[in-house]
C-alpha positions as CSV (number, residue, x, y, z in Angstrom):
1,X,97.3,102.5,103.3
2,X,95.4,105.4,102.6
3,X,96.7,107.0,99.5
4,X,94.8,108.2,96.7
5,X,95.8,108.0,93.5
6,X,94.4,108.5,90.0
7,X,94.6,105.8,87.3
8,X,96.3,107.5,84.4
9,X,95.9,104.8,81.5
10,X,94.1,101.9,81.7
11,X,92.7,98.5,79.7
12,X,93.5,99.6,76.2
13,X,95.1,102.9,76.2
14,X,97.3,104.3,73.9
15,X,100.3,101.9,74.6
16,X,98.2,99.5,77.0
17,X,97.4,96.8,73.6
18,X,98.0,93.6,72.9
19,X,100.5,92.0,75.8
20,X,99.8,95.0,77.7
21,X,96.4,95.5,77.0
22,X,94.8,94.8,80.6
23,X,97.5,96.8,82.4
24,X,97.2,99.8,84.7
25,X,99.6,103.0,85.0
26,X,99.3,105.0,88.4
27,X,100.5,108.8,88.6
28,X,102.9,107.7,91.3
29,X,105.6,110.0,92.0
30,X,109.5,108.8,91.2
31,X,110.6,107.9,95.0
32,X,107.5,106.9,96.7
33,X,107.0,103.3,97.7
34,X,104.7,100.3,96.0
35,X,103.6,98.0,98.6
36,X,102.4,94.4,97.7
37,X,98.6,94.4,96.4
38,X,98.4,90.4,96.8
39,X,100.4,87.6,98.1
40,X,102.6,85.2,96.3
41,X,106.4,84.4,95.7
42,X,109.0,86.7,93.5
43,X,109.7,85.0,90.3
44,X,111.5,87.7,88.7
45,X,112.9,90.6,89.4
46,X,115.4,93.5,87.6
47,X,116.9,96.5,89.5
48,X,120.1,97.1,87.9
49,X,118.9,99.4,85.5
50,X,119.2,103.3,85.4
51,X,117.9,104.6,81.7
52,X,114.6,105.1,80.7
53,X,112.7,107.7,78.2
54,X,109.7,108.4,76.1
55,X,109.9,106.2,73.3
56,X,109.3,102.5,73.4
57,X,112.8,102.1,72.4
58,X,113.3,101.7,76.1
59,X,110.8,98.8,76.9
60,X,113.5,96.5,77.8
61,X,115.0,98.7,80.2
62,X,112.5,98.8,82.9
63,X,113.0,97.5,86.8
64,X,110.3,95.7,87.7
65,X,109.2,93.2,90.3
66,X,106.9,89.8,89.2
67,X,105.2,87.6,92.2
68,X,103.7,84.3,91.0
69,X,100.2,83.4,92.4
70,X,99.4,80.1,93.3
71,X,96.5,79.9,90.6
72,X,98.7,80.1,87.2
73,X,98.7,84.0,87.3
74,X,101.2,86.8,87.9
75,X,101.5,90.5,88.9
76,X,103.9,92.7,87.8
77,X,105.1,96.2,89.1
78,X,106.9,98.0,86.4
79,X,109.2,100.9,86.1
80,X,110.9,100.9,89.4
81,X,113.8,102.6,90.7
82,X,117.4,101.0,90.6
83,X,118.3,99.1,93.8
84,X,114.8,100.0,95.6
85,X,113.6,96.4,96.4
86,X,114.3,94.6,99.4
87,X,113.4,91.5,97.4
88,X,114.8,88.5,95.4
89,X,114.0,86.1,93.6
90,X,112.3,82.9,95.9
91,X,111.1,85.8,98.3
92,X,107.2,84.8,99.6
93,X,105.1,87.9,99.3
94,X,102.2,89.0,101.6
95,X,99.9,92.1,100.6
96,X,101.2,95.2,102.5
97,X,105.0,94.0,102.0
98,X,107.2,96.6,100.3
99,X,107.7,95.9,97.0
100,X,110.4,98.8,95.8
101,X,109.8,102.9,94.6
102,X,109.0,103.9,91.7
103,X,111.9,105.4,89.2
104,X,112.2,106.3,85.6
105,X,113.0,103.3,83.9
106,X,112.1,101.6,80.8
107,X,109.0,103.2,78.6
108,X,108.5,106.2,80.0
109,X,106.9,109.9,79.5
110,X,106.9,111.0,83.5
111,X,107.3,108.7,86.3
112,X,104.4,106.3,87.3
113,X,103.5,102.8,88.2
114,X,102.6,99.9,85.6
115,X,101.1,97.4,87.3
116,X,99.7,94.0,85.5
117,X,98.0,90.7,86.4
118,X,99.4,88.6,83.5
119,X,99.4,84.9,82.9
120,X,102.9,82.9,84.1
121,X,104.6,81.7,80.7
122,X,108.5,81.5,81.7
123,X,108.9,84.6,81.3
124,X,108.8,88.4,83.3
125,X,106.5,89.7,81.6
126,X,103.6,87.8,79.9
127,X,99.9,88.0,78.3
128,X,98.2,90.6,80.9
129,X,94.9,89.6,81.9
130,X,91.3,90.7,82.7
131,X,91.8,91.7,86.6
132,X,90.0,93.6,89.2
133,X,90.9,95.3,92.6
134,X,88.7,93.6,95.6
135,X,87.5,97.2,96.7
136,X,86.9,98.9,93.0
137,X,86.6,96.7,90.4
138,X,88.3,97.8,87.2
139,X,89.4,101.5,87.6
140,X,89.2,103.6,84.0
141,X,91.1,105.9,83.3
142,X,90.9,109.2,85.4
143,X,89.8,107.6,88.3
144,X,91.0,108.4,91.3
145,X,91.2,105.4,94.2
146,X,92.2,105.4,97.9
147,X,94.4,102.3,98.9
148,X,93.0,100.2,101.1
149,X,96.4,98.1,101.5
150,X,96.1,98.3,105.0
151,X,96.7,94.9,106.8
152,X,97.2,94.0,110.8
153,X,100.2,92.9,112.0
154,X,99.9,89.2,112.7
155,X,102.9,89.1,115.2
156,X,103.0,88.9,118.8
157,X,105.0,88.5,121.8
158,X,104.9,85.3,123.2
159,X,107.5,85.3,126.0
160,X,110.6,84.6,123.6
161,X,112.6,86.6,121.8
162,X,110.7,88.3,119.1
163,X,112.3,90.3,116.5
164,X,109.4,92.9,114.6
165,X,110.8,94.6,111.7
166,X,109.2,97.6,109.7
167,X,109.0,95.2,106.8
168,X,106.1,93.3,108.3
169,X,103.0,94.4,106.9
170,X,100.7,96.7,109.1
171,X,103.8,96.0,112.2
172,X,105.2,99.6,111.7
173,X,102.6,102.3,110.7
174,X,104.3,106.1,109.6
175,X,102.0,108.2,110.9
176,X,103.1,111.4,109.0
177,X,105.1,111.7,105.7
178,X,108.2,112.8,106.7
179,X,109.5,109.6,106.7
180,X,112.2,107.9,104.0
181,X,113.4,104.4,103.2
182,X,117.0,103.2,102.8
183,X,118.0,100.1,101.2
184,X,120.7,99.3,104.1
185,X,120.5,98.0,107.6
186,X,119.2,95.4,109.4
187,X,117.4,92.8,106.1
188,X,119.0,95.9,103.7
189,X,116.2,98.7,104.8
190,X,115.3,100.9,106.8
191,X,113.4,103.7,107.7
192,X,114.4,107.0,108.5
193,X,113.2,110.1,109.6
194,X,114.4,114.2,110.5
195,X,114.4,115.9,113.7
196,X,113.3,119.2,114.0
197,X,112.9,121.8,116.9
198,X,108.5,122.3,116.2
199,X,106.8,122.8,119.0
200,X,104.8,119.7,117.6
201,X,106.1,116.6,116.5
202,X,106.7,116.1,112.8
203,X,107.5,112.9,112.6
204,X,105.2,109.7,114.0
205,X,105.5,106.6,113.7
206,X,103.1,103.5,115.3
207,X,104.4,100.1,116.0
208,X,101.6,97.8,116.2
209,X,101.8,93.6,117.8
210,X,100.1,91.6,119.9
211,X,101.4,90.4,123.1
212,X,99.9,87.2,124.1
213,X,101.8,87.1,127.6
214,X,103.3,89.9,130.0
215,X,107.4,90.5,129.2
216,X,110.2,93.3,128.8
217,X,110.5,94.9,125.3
218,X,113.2,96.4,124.4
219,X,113.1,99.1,121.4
């Protein structure tokens, strides 16, 4: 929510043809997170491997993530780090919801995101599609877009026992960037952050629900 990035190849660039063709690559940097940009259920997903490299000798060594929509179609995130998904396959996946980090893996000269809408065809990675984002329409190359990603938590307390977890879209909001995930802990992630001894704080972080009657919390 809130990041800007640039497109860095788009519909047909130089290795964007023919399944690829209406795919998107976005400089993101090898660590940072990819967070769900529409809702559906894993289908597929790889995070075993570690090799990757600038020659398409290493397509088929990618991570990626694929979440079937309900309407025949597909989006993949491609070129993930190993073991950075909280995921698996059967998962159901809301917009906001961490998908993994990016890595160096598969087809790859510098670290970035592939991302795809592609038709489902029994398979992880199929015919890409004509596709749009709802706030920006089809970004070309060199564009530079800020995420709107940004959805309200829709939990609440309600007088029982309520468990919130950072995972729940727009439930925990990091205020500053000095702030890490882990893939261990309570639903294998969590967040973490540094102390320090600035006269300021360095490290914020906002946890957002409703409460629909009055109640202890406990944090």
């Amino acid at each position: 929510c809130g990041v800007t990035k640039p497109c860095t190849q788009a519909h047909g660039g130089f290795s964007h043809t023919g399944t690829s063709l209406y795919a998107w690559d976005f400089d993101v940097n090898e660590g940072e997170e990819v967070w769900a940009a529409s809702g559906g259920v894993v289908s597929y997903i790889r995070m075993d491997s570690t090799t990757g490299g600038c020659d398409a000798s290493y397509g088929g060594d990618a991570n990626y993530v694929v979440v079937d929509h309900d309407d025949g179609t597909a989006i993949v995130y491609m070129h993930l780090g190993p073991n950075s998904s909280p995921l698996a396959v059967g998962d159901a996946v809301r917009p906001g919801m961490l998908i993994g980090r990016v890595g160096l893996t598969g087809y790859v000269c510098g670290d970035h995101l592939h991302l795809a809408v592609m038709e489902q065809c029994g398979s992880s990675y199929c015919q890409s599609l004509p596709a749009s984002f709802a706030d920006y329409g089809d970004p070309a190359e060199g564009a530079s877009i800020e995420s709107t990603n940004c959805p309200a938590c829709t939990l609440a307390l309600d007088g029982t026992q309520t468990t919130i977890s950072e995972l729940e879209p727009g439930c925990f909001v990091r205020e500053t960037t000095a702030w890490w995930s882990a893939m261990s802990g309570d639903d294998d992630h969590h967040y973490y952050t540094l102390a320090t001894d600035a006269a300021e704080p360095a490290s914020l972080g906002v946890w957002r629900f409703g409460v629909e009657v009055p109640g202890d919390k406990v944090q």
